[in-house]
C-alpha positions in Angstrom: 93.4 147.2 121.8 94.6 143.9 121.0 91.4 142.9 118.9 92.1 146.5 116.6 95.7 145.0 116.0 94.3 141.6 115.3 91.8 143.2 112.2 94.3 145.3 111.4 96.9 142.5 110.8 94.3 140.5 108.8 93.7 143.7 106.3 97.5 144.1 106.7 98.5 140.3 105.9 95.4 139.4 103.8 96.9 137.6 101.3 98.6 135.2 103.2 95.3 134.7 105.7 92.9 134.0 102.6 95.6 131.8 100.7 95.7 130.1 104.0 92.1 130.0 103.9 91.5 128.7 101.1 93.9 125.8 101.2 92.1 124.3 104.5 88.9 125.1 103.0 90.7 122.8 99.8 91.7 120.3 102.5 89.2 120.0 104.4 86.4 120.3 101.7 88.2 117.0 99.7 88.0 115.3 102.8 84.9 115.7 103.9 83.2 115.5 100.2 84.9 112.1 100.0 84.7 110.4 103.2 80.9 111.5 103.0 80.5 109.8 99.7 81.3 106.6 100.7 79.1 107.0 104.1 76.6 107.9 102.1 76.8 105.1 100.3 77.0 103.0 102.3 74.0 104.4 105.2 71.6 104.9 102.2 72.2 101.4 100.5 71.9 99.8 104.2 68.8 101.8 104.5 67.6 100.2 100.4 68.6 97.4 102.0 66.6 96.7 105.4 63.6 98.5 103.4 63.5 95.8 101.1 64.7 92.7 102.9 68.0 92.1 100.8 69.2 88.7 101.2 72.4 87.0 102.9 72.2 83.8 101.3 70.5 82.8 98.5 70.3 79.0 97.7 69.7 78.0 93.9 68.9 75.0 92.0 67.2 74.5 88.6 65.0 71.8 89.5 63.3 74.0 92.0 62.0 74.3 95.9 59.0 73.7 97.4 57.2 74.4 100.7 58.9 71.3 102.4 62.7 72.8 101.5 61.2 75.9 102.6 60.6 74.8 106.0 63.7 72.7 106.3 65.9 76.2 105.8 63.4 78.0 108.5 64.3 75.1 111.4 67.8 75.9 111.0 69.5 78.0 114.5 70.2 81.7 113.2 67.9 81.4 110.3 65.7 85.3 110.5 63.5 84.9 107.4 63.2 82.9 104.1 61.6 82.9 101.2 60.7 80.6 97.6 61.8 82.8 95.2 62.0 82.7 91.4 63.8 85.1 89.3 63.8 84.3 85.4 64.6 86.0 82.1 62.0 87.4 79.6 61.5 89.6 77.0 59.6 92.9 76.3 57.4 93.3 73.0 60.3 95.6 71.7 62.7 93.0 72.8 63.8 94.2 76.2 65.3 92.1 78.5 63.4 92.1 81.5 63.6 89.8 84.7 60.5 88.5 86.0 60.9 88.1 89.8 58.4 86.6 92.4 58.7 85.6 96.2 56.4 84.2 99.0 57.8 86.8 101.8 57.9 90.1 101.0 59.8 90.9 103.5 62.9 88.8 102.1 64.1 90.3 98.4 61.5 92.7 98.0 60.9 96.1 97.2 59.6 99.5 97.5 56.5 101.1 95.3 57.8 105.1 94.6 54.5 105.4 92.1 51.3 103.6 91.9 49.4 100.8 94.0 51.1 98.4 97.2 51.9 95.0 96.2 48.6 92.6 96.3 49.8 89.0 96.5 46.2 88.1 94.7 46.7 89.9 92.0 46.5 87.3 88.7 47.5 89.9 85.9 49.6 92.6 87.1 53.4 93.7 87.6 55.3 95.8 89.4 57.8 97.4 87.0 61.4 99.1 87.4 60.5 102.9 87.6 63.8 103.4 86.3 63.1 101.3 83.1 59.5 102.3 83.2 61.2 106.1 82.7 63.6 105.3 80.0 60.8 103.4 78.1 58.1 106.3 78.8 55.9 103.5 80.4 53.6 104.8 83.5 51.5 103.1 85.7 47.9 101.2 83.9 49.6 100.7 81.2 49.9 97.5 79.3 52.9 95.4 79.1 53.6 92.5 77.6 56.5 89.4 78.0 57.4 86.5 76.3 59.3 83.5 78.7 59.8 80.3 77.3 57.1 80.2 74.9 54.6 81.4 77.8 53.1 85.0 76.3 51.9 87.5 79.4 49.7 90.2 79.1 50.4 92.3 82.1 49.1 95.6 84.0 51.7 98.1 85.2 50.5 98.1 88.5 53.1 100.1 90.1 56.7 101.5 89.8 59.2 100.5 91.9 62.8 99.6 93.2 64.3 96.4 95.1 67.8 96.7 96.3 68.4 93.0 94.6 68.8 95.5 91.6 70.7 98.3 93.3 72.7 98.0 90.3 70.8 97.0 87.2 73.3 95.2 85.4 73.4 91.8 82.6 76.7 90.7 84.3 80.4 92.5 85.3 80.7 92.3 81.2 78.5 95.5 81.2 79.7 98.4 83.1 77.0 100.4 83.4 73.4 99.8 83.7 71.4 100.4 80.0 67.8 101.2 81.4 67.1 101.6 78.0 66.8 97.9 77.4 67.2 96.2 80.5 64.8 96.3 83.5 62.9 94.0 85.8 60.2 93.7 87.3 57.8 91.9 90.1 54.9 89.6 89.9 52.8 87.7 92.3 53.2 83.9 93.3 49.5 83.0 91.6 50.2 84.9 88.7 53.6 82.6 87.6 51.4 79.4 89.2 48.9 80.6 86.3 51.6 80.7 83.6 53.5 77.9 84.5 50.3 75.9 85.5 52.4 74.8 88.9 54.5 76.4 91.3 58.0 76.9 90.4 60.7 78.5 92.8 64.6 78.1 91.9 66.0 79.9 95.0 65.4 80.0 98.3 66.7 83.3 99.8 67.9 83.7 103.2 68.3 87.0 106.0 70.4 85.4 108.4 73.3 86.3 110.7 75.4 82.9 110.2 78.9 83.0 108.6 78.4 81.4 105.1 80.8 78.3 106.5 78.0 77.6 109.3 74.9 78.1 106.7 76.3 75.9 103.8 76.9 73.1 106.1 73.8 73.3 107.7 71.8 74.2 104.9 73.1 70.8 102.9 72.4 68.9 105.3 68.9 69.8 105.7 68.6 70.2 102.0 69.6 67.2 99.3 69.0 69.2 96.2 71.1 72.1 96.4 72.5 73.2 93.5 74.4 76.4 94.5 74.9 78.7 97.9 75.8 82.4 97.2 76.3 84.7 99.9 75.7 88.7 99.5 79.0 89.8 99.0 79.0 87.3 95.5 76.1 89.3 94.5 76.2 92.3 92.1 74.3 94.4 94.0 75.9 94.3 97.3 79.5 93.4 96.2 80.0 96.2 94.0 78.4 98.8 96.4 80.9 97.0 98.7 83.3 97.9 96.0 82.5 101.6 95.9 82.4 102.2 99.7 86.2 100.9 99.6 86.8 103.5 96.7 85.8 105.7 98.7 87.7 105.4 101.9 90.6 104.6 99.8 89.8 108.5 97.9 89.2 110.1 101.6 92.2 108.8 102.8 94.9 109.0 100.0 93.7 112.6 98.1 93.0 114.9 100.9 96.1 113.8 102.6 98.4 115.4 100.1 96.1 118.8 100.3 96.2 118.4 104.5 100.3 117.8 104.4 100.9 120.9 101.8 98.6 123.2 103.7 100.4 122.5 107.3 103.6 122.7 106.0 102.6 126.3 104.5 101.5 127.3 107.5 104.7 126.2 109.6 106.2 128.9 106.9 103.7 131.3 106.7 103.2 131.8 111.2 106.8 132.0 111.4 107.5 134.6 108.8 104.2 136.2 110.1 105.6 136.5 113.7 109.4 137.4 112.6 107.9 140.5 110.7 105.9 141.2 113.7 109.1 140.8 115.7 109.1 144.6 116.5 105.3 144.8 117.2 106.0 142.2 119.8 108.9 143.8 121.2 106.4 146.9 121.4 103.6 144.7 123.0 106.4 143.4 125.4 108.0 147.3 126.4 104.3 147.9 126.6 103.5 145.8 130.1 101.8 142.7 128.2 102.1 139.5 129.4 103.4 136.7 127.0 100.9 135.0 127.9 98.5 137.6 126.2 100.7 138.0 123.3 100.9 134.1 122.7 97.0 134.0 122.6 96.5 137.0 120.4 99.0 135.7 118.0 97.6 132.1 118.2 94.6 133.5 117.2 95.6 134.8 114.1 95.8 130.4 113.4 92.7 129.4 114.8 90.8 132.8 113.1 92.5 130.8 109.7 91.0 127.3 110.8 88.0 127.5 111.5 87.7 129.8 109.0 88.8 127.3 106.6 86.9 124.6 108.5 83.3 126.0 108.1 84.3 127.1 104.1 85.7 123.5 103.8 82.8 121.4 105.1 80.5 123.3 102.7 82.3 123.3 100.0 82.4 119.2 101.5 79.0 118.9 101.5 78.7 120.3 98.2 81.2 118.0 96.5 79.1 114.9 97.9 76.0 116.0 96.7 77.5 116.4 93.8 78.3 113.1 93.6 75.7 111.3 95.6 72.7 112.4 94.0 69.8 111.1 91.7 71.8 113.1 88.5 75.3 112.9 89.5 77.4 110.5 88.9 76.5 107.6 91.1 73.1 108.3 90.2 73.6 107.1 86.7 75.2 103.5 88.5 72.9 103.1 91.9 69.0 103.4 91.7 68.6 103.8 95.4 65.1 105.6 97.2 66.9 107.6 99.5 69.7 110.1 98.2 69.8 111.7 101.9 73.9 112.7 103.3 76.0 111.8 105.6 79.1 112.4 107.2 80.7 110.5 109.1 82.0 111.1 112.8 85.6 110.9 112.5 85.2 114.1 110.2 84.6 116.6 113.4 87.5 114.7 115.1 89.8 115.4 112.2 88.6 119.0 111.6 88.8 119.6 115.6 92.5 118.2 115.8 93.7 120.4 112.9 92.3 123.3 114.5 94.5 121.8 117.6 97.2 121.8 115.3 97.2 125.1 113.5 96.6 126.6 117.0 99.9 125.1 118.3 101.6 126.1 115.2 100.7 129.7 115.9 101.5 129.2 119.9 105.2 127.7 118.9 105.8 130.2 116.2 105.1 133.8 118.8 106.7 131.4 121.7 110.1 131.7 119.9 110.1 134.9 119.2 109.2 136.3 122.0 112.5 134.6 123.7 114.7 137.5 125.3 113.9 140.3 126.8 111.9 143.1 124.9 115.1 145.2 123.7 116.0 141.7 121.8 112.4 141.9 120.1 112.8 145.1 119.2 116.0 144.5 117.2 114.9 144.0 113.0 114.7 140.3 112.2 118.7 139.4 110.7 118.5 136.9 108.4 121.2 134.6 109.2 124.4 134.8 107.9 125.5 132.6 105.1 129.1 130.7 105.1 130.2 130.3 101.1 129.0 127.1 99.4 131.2 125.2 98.0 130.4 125.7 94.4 131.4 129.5 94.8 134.5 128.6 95.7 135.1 127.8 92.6 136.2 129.4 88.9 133.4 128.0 87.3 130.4 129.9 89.7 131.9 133.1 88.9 132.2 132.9 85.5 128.2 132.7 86.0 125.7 135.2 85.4 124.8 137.8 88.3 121.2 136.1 88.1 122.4 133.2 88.4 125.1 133.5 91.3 122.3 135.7 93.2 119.6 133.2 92.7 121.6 130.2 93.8 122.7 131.9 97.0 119.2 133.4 97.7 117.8 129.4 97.3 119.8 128.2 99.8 119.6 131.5 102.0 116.2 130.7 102.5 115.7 127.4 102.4 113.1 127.0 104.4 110.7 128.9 102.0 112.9 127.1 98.8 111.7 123.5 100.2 108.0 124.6 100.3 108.5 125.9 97.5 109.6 122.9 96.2 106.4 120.6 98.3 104.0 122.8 96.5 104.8 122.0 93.0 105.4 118.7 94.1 102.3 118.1 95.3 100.4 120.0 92.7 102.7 117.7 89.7 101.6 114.4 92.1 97.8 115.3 92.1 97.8 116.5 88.3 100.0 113.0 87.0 97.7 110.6 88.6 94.2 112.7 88.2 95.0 112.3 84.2 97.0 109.2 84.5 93.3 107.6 85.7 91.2 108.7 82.8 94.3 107.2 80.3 94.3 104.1 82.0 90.6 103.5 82.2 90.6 104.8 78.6 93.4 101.9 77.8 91.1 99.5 79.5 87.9 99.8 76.7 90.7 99.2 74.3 92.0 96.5 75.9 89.4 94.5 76.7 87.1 95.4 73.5 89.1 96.2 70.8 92.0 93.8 71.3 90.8 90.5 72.0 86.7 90.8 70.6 86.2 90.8 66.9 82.5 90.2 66.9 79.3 92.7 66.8 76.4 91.1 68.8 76.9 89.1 71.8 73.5 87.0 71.9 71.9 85.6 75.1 70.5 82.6 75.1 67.7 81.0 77.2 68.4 79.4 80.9 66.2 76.5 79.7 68.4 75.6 76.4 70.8 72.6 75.5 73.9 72.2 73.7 72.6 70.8 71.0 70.2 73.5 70.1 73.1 76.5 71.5 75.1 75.2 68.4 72.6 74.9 66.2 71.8 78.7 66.6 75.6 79.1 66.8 76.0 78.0 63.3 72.7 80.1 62.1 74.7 83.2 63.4 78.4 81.9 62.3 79.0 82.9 66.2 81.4 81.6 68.8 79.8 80.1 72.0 80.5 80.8 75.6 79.3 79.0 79.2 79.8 80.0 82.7 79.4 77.5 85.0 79.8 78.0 89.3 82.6 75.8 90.9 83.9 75.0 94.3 87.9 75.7 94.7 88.0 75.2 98.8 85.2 76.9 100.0 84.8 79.6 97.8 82.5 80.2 94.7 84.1 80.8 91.4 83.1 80.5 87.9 84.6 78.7 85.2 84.1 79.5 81.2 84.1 77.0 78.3 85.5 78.7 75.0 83.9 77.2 72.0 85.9 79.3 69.4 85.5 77.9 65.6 85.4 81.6 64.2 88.0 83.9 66.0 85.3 86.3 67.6 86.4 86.4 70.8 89.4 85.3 72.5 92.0 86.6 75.5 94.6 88.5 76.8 97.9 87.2 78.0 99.9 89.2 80.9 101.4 92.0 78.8 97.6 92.9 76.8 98.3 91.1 74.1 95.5 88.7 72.2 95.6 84.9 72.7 94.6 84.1 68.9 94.9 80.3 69.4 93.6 78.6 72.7 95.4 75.6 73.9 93.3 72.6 74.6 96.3 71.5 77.4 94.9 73.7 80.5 93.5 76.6 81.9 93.6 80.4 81.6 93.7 81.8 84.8 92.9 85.7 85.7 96.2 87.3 87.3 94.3 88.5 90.3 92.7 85.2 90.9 96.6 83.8 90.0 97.6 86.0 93.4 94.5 85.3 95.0 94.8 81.3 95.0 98.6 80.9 94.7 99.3 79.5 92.1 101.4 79.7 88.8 102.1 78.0 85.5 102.5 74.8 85.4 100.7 74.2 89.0 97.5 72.0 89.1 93.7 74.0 89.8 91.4 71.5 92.0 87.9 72.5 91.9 84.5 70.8 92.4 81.0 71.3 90.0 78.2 72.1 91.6 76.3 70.7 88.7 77.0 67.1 89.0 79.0 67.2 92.4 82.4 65.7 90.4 86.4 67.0 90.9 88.2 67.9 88.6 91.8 68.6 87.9 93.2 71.2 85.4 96.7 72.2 84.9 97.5 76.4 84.8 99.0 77.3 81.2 98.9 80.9 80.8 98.2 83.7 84.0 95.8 86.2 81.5 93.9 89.5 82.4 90.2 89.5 82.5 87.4 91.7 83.0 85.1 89.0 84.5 88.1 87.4 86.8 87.1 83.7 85.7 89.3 80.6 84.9 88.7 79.6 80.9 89.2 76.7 79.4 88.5 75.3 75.7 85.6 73.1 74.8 87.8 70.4 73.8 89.0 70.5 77.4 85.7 70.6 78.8 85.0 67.5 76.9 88.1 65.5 77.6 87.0 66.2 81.7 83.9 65.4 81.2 82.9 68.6 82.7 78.9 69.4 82.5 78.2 72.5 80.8 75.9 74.7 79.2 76.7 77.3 76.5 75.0 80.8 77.4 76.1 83.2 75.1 77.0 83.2 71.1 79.4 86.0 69.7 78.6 87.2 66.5 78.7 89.7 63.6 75.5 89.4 62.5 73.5 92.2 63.5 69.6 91.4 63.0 68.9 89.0 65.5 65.6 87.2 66.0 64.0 87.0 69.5 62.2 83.7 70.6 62.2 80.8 72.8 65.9 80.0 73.0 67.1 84.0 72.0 66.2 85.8 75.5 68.2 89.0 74.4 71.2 90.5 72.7 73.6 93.1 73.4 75.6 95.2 70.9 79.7 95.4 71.4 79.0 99.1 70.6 76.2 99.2 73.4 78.7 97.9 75.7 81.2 100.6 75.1 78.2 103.0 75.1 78.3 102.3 78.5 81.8 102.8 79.4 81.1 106.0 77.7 78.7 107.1 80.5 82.0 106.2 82.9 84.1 108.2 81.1 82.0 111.2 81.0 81.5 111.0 85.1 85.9 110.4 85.2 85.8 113.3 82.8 83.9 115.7 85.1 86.2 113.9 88.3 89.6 115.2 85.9 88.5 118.6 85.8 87.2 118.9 89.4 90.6 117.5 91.0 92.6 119.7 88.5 90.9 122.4 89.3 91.4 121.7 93.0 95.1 120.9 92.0 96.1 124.5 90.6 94.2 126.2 93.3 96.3 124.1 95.6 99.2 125.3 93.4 98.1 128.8 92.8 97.5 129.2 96.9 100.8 127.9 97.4 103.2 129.4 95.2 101.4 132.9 95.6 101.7 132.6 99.3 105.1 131.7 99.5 105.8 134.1 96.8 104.2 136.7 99.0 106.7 135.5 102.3 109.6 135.7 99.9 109.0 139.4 98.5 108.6 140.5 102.2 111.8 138.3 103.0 114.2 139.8 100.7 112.2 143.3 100.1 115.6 144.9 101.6 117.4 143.1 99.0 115.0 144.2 95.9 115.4 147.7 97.1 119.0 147.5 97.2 119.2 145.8 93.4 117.2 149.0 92.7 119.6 151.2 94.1 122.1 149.8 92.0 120.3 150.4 88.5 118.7 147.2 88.2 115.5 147.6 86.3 112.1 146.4 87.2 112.4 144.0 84.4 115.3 142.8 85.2 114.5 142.2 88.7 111.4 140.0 87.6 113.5 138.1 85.4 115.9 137.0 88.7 112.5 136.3 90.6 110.8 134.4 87.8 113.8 132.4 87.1 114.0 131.2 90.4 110.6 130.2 90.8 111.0 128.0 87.4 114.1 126.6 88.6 111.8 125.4 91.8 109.3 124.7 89.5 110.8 122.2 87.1 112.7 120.6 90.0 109.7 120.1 92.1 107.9 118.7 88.4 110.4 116.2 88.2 110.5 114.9 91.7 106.7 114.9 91.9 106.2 113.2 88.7 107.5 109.4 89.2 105.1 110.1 93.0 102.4 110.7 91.5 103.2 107.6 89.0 103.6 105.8 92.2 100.0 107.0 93.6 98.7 106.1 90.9 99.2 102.5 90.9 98.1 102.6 94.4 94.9 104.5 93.4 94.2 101.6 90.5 95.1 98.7 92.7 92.7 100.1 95.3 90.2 101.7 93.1 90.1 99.1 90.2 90.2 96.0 92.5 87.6 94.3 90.3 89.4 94.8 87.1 92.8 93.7 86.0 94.0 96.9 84.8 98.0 97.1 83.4 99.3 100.6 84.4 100.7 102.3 81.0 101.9 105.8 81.1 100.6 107.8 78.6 102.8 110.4 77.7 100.1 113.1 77.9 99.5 112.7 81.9 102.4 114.1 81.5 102.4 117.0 79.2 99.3 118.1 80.7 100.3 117.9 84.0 103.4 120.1 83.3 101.9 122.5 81.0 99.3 123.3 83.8 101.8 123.4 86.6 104.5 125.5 84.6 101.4 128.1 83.5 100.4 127.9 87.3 103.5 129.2 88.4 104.3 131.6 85.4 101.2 132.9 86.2 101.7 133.8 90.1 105.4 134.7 89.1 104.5 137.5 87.6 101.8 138.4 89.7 103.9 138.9 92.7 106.7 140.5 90.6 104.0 143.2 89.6 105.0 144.4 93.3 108.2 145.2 92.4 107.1 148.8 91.2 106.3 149.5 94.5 109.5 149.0 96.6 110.8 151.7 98.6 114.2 152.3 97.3 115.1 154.5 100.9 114.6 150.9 103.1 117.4 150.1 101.5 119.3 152.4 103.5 117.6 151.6 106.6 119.1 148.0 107.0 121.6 147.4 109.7 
């Protein structure tokens, strides 16, 4: 009997229970599609990792390594595996940058062959190429390929295609956003085959899998070594720190987003069980006259909340899984930043606990909602559900209210009548408006920072690389060729830590910074430092305090004084080359900024990198935030639609006794929709503007946690909020009027039946 009334109650109520539905499906389906993504990152890139031996340490020095250094790392307590490894700049016969890598151990910085023949460490003529690059370039395997390094011309065999996690993400520098397979790739050769080239063995790193903290390596590996140049640990690495980077994204997504879905969707469900139990109120009183137990009434009508969450639950972690492959695969969006092997989900275990305890919930939401009902004996339940009587507010005791409007005066009352239903009302537009403001307040921002960062403060056309191997005295001498500005970056110690420093030469206004507020720094002072504002915060200082760092170069300390806290894309102090000179500070100019576009590849000109191909590559970002804007808006009007439509449903059923009697009176149809729909607009603006400086608020949470790496001003641009309103004011038009279409079919006798 009781399972009849249950299906019957579901057709009955059916909009409320698929509303329901859907917004735990919503819930749970953003929760689980974003804590997967960053577990799949991060279980897949561990996996690209261990495959391919990705290093802890890597220790670097231009002069080289031999066997001897080798050995002196391997004594060292805690030390797993080493390797000699080199890893150098060349260029393709179309001009292609391509990095020519080779180690002793394959099992330390290695890789994996997807296409083509295993690794043969006796092979004299052959390389194992990027299959990513090797796709882009529509090269396949026994193919030719030749490189130019240093002079030294290679005529090489594509023996096999492949991926090494030491390019997870295949990128110049943090100047470029996005890797440009196009015309960047790398590739791996054997030990004999550089010996050959070179005519001796050369190996500028030695890289490390140990378990050590860096503090214990360094120290020991100084010790045993007396030409170290430079110690960087994994996490100073592209292609672990910003996978690092994307796995914090992601926990900070899974944990901020769904949150706002999993509040909304309880607190409609408080609502929706307790008007759902209060129109029931007689059926209960029935069940009660009947002989049933309350016990068996509890559990039926619990039911009705767990039939709703797991309901939800199973839609949700499809619609979960769906949304991270989505994401995480080979042609989504993280495929066009990772080149992994492995693309295979995950979801991690705290998902089932947090799916399980929100069926808990809901269950005790349904148990406390029948449990107060059923209070009293069975007569009491019998008795219609009496909506509370009202006491006067204090603005109808006055002159003004009654020279009001009937809508008005009848809307105001029935607002704080119900205010239960009012308040969620009021939550669902507010958390629609919150989601909406910072979904588009993200694409602005990151469309600010192009602008920023490009446009502002970099006049030039071609940013040229130059070669490893060069001097200043020939970087200037191309410099002046090109009428270009010149740039170094050069590692330093500040405590323990690894930093870079930048030497501006600047004799043509190419390039230049921003101060605090965005704004170009035309004219470089030769008195002190630019520092980053996160690595400001970050070290503790301000201007006017002193910088102490140490050069890894020559081993000297320096001193330079703070003048200006500036935002930066690469997060590195810069100083003038007048400065540079006055401290005596070695340094070697890498890259020349210019506006010439026809640039000559040779010796000391390894490659060169268009500003437009830069912002090429932002483009691909934007178009994956593009497709991120529309998926959380859509998810965001759902949310809203769900909500208001639900609610809209409770309060039709709420006052249906009231409707009946306007229409007893003479009141029209149309003028009946007009009281409802102004109510829900005066809900709706209200809730817009409370939900509007929030979801300003989240979203400078969301781009100091999201952004971390870049220094990016929040701006509001004034159509995250037009946007944002249009779509939640059209949301709730729209579900306005679809509930008011129910008007037509009150009853006009209930209103006669009312006590």
């Amino acid at each position: 009997m009781l399972f009849k009334k249950l299906l019957r109650t579901l057709w009955n109520y059916k909009a409320q229970f698929i509303s329901m539905i859907i917004m735990i499906a919503l819930g749970v389906g953003v929760f689980a599609g974003f804590s997967g993504e960053w577990y799949t990152i991060k279980k897949d890139s561990k996996y690209f990792y261990d495959l391919t031996g990705f290093a802890d340490y890597r220790i670097m020095n231009p002069e080289g390594f031999n066997n001897n250094d080798l050995e002196k790392i391997k004594t060292i307590n805690g030390i797993d595996k080493a390797t000699l490894y080199l890893s150098v700049d060349s260029i393709a016969d179309d001009g292609d940058k391509v990095n020519i890598n080779t180690t002793t151990n394959m099992d330390v910085s290695g890789f994996t062959v997807t296409k083509g023949n295993s690794y043969d460490e006796n092979n004299l003529n052959g390389i194992w190429l990027s299959d990513m690059y090797a796709k882009a370039n529509k090269i396949n395997v026994n193919d030719s390929f030749n490189l130019k390094y240093k002079g030294i011309e290679l005529s090489l065999k594509v023996e096999g295609l492949i991926k090494s996690s030491e390019y997870l993400i295949c990128v110049n520098d943090k100047t470029q956003l996005m890797p440009d397979y196009k015309n960047m790739g790398y590739g791996y050769v054997t030990t004999k085959t550089i010996e050959n080239a070179l005519g001796m063995p050369f190996y500028s790193q030695i890289n490390v899998i140990s378990s050590l903290d860096k503090e214990t390596f360094e120290k020991e590996a100084f010790t045993a070594l007396e030409n170290a140049y430079i110690l960087v640990s994994k996490n100073e690495a592209i292609s672990y720190s910003e996978v690092k980077g994307e796995i914090n994204e992601g926990k900070t997504m899974a944990s901020i987003i769904p949150i706002l879905f999993f509040a909304i969707a309880m607190l409609t469900m408080i609502t929706t069980m307790h008007r759902l139990t209060v129109n029931e109120k007689m059926q209960i009183g029935i069940l009660k006259a009947l002989g049933f137990k309350d016990r068996k009434v509890i559990v039926h009508y619990s039911s009705y909340a767990l039939f709703i969450g797991l309901v939800g639950s199973f839609l949700g972690i499809g619609l979960g899984y769906l949304l991270c492959w989505f994401i995480m695969n080979p042609h989504g969006p993280m495929g066009t930043y990772f080149d992994l092997p492995s693309w295979k989900l995950y979801m991690p275990w705290y998902v089932w606990l947090v799916i399980g305890l929100m069926n808990l919930v809901l269950v005790f939401v349904g148990f406390a909602s029948v449990k107060k009902v059923l209070r009293g004996s069975a007569a009491d339940a019998l008795r219609p559900y009496t909506p509370k009587k009202m006491k006067p507010l204090l603005i109808e005791k006055t002159k003004w209210f009654h020279k009001r409007r009937f809508a008005f005066r009848w809307n105001i009352r029935d607002v704080f009548r119900h205010k239960a239903r009012s308040l969620m009302s009021i939550i669902g537009v507010v958390g629609c408006t919150i989601l909406l403001v910072a979904t588009f307040g993200i694409k602005y921002l990151l469309s600010g920072f192009i602008k920023d960062y490009y446009d502002k403060p970099m006049h030039y056309e071609t940013r040229i690389n130059l070669s490893d191997s060069i001097n200043n005295e020939k970087a200037l001498e191309i410099a002046k060729t090109y009428s270009g500005d010149l740039t170094s970056t050069t590692p330093i110690l500040i405590g323990d830590d690894v930093y870079s420093i930048e030497v501006y030469k600047v004799d043509n206004n190419l390039i230049s910074l921003l101060d605090i507020n965005t704004k170009p720094i035309n004219n470089m002072s030769n008195n002190g430092a630019y520092v980053p504002n996160k690595l400001a915060s970050e070290l503790k200082v301000k201007v006017g305090d002193t910088i102490k760092f140490k050069s890894f170069a020559a081993g000297l300390e320096y001193e330079v004084k703070v003048i200006e806290i500036t935002r930066s894309i690469t997060g590195n102090i810069v100083i003038s080359d007048k400065l540079a000179d006055d401290i005596s500070l070695i340094h070697t100019y890498s890259s020349i900024y210019t506006n010439e576009k026809n640039i000559t590849i040779n010796e000391n000109i390894v490659s060169y990198q268009t500003k437009k191909d830069i912002i090429n590559s932002f483009a691909a970002i934007m178009e994956v935030m593009d497709l991120m804007v529309v998926l959380l808006a859509l998810a965001s009007v759902i949310l809203g639609i769900v909500v208001l439509y639900n609610l809209g449903i409770l309060s039709y059923m709420e006052r249906y006794r009231e409707l009946a009697t306007l229409k007893v009176l003479g009141f029209k149809d149309k003028k009946i929709t007009s009281l409802l729909v102004t109510q829900n607009m005066w809900m709706t603006i209200f809730g817009m503007i409370l939900g509007a400086p929030i979801g300003v608020l989240v979203l400078k949470v969301l781009m100091d946690l999201l952004a971390s790496d870049y220094d990016i001003k929040l701006r509001l641009d004034p159509r995250m909020f037009i946007y944002s309103f249009i779509l939640v004011l059209v949301t709730s038009l729209f579900v306005s009027y679809m509930v008011a279409r129910k008007n037509k079919h009150i009853n006009m006798v209930e209103a006669l039946k009312a006590e």
